[in-house]
N, CA, C and O atoms as a GROMACS GRO file, in nm:
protein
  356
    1UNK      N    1   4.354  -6.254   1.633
    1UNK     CA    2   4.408  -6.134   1.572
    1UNK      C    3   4.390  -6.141   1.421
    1UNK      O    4   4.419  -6.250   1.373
    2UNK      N    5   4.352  -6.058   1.343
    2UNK     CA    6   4.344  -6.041   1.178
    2UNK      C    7   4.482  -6.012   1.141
    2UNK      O    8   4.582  -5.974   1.203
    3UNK      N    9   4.453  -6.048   1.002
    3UNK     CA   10   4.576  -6.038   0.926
    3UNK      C   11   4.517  -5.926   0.811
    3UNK      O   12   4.407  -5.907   0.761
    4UNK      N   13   4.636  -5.871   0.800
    4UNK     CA   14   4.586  -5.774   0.650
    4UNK      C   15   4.620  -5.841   0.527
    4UNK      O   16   4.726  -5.904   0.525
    5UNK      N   17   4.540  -5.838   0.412
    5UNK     CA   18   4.562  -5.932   0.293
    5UNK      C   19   4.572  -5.811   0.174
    5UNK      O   20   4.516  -5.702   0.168
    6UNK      N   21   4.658  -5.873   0.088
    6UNK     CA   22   4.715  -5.780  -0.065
    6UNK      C   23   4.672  -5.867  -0.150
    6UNK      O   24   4.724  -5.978  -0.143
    7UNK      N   25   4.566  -5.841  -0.255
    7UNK     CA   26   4.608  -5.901  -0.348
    7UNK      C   27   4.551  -5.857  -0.479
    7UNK      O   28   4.438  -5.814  -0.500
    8UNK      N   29   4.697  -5.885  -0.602
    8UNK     CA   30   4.641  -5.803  -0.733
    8UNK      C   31   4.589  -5.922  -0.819
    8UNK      O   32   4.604  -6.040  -0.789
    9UNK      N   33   4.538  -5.885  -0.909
    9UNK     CA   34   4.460  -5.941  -1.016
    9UNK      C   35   4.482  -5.913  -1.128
    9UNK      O   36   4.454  -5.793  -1.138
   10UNK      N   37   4.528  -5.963  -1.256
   10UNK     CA   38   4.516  -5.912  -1.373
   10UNK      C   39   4.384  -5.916  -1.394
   10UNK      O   40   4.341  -6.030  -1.378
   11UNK      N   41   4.293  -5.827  -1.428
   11UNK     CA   42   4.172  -5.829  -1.519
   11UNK      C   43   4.159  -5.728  -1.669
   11UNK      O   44   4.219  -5.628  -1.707
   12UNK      N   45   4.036  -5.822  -1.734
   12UNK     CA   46   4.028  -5.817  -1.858
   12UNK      C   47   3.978  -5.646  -1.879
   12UNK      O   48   4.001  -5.572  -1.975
   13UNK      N   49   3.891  -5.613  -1.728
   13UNK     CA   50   3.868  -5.498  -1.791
   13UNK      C   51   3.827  -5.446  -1.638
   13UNK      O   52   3.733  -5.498  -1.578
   14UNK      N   53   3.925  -5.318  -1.571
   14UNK     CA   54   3.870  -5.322  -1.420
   14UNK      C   55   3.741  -5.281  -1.404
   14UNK      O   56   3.685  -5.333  -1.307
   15UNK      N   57   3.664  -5.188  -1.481
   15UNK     CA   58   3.543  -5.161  -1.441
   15UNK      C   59   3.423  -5.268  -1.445
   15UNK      O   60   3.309  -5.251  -1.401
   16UNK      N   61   3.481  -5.394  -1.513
   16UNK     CA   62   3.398  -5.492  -1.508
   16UNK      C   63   3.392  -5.565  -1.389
   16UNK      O   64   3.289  -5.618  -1.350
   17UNK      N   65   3.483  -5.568  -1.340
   17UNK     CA   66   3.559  -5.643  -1.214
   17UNK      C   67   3.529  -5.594  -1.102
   17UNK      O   68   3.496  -5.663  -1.005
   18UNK      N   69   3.540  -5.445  -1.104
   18UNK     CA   70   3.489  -5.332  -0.990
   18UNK      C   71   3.378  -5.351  -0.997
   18UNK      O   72   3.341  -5.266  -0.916
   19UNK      N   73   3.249  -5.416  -1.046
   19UNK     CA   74   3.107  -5.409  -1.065
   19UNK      C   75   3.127  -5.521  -0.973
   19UNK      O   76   3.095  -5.503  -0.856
   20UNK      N   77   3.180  -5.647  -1.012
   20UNK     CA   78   3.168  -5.751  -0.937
   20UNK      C   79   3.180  -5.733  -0.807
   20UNK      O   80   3.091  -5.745  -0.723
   21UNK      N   81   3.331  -5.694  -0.785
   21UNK     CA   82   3.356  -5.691  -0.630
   21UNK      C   83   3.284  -5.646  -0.556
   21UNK      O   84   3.290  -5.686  -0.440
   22UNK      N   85   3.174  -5.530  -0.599
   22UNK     CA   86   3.135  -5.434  -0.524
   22UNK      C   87   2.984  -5.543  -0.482
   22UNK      O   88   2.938  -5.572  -0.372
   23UNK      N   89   2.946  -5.576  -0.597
   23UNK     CA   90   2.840  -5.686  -0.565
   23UNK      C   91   2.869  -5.815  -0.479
   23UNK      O   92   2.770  -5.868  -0.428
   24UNK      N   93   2.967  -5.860  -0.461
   24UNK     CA   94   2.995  -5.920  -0.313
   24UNK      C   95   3.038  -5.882  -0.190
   24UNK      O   96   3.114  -5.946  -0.116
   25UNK      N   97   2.987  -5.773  -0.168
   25UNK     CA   98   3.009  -5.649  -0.051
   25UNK      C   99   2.972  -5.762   0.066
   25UNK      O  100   3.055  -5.808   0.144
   26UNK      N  101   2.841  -5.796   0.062
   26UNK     CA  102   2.734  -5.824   0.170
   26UNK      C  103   2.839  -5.987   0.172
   26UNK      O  104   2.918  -5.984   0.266
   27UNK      N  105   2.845  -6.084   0.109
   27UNK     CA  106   2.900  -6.154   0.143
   27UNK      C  107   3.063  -6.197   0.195
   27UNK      O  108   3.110  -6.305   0.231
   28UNK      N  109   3.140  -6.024   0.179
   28UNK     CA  110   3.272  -6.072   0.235
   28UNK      C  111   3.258  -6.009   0.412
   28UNK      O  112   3.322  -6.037   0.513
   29UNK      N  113   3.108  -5.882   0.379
   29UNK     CA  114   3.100  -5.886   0.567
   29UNK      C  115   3.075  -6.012   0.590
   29UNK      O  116   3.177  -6.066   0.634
   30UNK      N  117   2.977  -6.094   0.580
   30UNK     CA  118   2.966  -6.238   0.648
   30UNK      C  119   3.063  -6.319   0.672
   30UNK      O  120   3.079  -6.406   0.758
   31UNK      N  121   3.151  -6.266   0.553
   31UNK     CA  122   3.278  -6.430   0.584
   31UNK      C  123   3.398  -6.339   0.722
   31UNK      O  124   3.488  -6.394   0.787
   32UNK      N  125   3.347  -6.160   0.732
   32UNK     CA  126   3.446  -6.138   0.818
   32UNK      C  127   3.553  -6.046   0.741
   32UNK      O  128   3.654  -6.018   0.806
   33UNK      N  129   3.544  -6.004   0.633
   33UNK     CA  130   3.676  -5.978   0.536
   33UNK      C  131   3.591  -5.801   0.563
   33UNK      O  132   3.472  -5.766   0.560
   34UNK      N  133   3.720  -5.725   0.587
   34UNK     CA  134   3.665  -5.653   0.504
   34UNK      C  135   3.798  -5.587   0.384
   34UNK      O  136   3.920  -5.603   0.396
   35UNK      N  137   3.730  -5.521   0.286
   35UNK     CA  138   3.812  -5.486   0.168
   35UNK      C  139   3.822  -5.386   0.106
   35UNK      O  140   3.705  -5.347   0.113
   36UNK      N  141   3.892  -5.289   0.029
   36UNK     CA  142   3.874  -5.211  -0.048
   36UNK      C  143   3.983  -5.249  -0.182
   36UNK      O  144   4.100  -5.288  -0.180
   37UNK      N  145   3.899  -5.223  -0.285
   37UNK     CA  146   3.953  -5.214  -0.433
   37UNK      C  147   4.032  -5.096  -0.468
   37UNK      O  148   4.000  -4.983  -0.432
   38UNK      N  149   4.119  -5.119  -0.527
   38UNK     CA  150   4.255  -5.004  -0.544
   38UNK      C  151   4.255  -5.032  -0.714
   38UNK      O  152   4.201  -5.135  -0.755
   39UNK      N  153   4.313  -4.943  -0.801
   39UNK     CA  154   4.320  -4.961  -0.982
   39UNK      C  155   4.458  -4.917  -0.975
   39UNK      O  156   4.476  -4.805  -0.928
   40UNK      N  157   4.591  -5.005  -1.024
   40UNK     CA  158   4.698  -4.982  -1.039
   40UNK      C  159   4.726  -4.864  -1.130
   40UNK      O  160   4.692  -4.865  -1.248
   41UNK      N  161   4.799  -4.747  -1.062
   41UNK     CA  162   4.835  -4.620  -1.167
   41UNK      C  163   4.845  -4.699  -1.342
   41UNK      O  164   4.767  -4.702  -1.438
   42UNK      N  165   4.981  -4.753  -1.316
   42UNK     CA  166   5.086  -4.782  -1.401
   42UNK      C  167   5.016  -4.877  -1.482
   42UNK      O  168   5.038  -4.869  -1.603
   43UNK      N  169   4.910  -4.992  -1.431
   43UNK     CA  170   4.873  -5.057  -1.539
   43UNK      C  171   4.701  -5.105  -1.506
   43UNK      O  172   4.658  -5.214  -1.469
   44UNK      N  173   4.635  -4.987  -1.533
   44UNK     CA  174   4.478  -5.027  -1.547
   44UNK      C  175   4.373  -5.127  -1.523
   44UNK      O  176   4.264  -5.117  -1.467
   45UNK      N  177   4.419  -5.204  -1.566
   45UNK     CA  178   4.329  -5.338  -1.578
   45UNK      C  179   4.401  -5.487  -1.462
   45UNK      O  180   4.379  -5.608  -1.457
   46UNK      N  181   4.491  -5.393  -1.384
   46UNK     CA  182   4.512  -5.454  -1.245
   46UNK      C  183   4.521  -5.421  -1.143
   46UNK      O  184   4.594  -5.338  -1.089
   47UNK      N  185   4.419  -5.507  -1.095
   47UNK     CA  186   4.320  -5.461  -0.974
   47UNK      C  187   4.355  -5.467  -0.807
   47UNK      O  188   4.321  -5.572  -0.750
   48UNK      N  189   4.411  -5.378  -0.736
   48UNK     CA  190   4.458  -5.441  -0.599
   48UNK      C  191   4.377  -5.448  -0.484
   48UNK      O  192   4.310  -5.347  -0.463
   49UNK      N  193   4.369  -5.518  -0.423
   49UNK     CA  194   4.263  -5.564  -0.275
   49UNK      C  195   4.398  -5.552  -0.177
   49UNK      O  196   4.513  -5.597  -0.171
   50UNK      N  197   4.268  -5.420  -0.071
   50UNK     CA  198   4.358  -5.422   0.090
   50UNK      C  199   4.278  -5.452   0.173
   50UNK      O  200   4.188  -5.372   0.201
   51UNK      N  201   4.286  -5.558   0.229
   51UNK     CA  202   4.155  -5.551   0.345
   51UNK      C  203   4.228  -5.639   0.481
   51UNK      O  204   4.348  -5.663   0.490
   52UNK      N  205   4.158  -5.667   0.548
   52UNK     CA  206   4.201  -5.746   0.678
   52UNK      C  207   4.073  -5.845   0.656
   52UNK      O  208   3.971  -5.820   0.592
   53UNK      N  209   4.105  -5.949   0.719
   53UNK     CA  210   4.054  -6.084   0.758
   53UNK      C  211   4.070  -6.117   0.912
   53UNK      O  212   4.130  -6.053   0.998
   54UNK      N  213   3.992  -6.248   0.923
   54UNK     CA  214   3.979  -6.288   1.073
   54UNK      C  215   4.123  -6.410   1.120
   54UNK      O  216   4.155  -6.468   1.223
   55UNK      N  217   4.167  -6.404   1.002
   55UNK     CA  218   4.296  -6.522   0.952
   55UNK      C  219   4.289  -6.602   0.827
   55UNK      O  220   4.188  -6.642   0.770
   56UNK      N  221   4.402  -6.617   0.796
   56UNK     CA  222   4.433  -6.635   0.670
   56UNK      C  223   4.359  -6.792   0.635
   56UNK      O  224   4.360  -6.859   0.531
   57UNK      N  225   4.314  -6.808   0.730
   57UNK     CA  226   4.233  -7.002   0.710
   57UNK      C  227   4.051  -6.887   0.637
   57UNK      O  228   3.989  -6.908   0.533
   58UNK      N  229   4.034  -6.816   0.710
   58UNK     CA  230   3.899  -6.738   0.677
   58UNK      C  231   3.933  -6.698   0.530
   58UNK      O  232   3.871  -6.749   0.437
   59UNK      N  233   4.018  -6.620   0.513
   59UNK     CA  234   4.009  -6.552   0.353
   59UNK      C  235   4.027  -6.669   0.279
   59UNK      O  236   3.944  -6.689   0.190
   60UNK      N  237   4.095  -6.732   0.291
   60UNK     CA  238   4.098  -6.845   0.148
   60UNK      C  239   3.963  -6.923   0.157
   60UNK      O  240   3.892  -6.946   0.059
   61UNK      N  241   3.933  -6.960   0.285
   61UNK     CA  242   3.793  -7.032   0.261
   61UNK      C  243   3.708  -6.921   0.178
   61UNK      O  244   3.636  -6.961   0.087
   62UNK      N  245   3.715  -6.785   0.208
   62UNK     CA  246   3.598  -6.764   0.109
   62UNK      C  247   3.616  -6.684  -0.040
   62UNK      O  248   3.539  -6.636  -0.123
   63UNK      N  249   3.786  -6.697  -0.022
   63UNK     CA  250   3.854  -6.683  -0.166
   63UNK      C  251   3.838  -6.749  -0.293
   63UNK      O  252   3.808  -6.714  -0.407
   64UNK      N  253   3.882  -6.902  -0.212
   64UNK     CA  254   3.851  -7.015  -0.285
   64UNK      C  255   3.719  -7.112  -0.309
   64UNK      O  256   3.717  -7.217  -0.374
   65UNK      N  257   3.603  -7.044  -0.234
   65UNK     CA  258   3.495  -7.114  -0.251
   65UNK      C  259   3.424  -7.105  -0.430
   65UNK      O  260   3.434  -7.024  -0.522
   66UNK      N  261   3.365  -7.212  -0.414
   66UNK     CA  262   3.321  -7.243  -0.538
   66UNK      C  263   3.234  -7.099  -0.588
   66UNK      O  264   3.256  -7.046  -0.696
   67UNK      N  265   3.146  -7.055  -0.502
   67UNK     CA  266   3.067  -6.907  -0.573
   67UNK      C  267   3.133  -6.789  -0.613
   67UNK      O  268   3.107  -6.698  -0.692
   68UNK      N  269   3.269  -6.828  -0.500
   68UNK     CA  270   3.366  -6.672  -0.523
   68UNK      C  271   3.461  -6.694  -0.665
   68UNK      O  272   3.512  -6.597  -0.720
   69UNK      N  273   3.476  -6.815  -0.711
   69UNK     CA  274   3.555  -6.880  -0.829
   69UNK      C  275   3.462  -6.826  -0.922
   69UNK      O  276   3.509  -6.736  -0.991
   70UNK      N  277   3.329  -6.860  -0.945
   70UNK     CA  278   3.240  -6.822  -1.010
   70UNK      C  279   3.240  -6.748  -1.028
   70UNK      O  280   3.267  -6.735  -1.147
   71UNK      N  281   3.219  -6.637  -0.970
   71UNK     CA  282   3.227  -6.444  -1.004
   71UNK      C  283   3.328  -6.401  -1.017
   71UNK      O  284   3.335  -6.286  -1.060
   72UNK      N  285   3.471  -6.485  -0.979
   72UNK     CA  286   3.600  -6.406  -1.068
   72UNK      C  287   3.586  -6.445  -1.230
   72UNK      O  288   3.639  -6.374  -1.315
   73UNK      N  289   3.524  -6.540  -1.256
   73UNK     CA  290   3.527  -6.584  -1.387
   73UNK      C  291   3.445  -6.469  -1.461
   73UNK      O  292   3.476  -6.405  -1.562
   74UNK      N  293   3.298  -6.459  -1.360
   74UNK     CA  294   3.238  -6.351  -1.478
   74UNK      C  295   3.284  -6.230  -1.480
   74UNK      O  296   3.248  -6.153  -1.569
   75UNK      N  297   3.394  -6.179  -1.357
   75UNK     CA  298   3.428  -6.058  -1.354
   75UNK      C  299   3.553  -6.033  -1.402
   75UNK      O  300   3.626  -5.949  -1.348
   76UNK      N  301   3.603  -6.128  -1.547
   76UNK     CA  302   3.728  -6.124  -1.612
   76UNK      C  303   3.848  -6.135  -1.575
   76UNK      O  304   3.949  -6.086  -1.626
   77UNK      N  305   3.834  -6.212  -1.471
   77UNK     CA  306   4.007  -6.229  -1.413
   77UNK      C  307   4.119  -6.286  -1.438
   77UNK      O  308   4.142  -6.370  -1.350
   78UNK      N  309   4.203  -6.280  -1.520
   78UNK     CA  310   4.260  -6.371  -1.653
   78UNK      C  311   4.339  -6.418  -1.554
   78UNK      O  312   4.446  -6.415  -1.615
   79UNK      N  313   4.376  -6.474  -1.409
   79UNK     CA  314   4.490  -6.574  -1.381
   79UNK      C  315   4.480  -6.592  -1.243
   79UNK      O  316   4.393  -6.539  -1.174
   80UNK      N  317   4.588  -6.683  -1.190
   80UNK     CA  318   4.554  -6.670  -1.044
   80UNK      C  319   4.623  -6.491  -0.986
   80UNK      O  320   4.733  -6.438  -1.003
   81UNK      N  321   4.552  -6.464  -0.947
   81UNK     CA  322   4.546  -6.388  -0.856
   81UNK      C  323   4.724  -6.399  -0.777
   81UNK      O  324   4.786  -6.505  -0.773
   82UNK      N  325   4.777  -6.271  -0.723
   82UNK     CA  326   4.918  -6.277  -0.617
   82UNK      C  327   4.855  -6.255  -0.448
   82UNK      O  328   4.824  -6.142  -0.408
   83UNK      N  329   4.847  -6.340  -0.387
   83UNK     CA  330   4.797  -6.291  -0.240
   83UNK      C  331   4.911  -6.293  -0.127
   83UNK      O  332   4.978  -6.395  -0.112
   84UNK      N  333   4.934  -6.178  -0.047
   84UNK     CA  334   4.983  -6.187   0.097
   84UNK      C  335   4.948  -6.170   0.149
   84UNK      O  336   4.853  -6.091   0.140
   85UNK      N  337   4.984  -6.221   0.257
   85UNK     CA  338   4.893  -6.180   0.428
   85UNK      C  339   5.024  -6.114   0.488
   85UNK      O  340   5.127  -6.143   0.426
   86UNK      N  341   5.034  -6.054   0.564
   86UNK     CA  342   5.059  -5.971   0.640
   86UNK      C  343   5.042  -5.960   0.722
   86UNK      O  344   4.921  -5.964   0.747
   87UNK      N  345   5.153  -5.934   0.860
   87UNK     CA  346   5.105  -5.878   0.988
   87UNK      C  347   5.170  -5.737   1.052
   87UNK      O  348   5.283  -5.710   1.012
   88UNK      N  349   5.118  -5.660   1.133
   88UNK     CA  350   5.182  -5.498   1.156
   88UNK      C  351   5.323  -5.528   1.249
   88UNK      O  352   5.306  -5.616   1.333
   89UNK      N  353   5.419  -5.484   1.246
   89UNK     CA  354   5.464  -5.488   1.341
   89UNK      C  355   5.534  -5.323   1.428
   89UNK      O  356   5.587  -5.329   1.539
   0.00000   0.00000   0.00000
């Protein structure tokens, strides 16, 4: 069963960030994720992710992989990240 995942981001600048994410499209179908990017009304430059996963062991593996660390860096992400998983009931 998937889990649905939340998570915001402070970034430095969202349209920089929105370039990124969008450029790892092809690799979060492979890991199984899928996602959409949300831009907080109230404060701009933080960025929210809704997507579902195959389980919460899947999203962090490809949350935390070394290439995905890499492209939050170039895509201005000033901190860790807030993530939940979620289930419907």
């Amino acid at each position: 069963m998937s889990v649905t995942v939340i998570v915001s981001i402070k970034v430095a600048e969202f349209s920089k960030w929105k370039a990124v994410f969008d450029a790892l499209a092809e690799e979060r179908v492979e890991a199984g994720l899928n996602a959409a990017a949300h831009q907080n009304i109230d404060d701009p430059n933080n960025a929210i992710v809704i997507g579902t996963a195959p389980s919460k062991e899947a999203f962090l593996a490809f949350f935390t992989s070394p290439a995905t660390q890499e492209m939050q860096k170039k895509a201005g992400v000033l901190g860790p990240p807030e993530v939940k998983f979620i289930n419907p009931v």
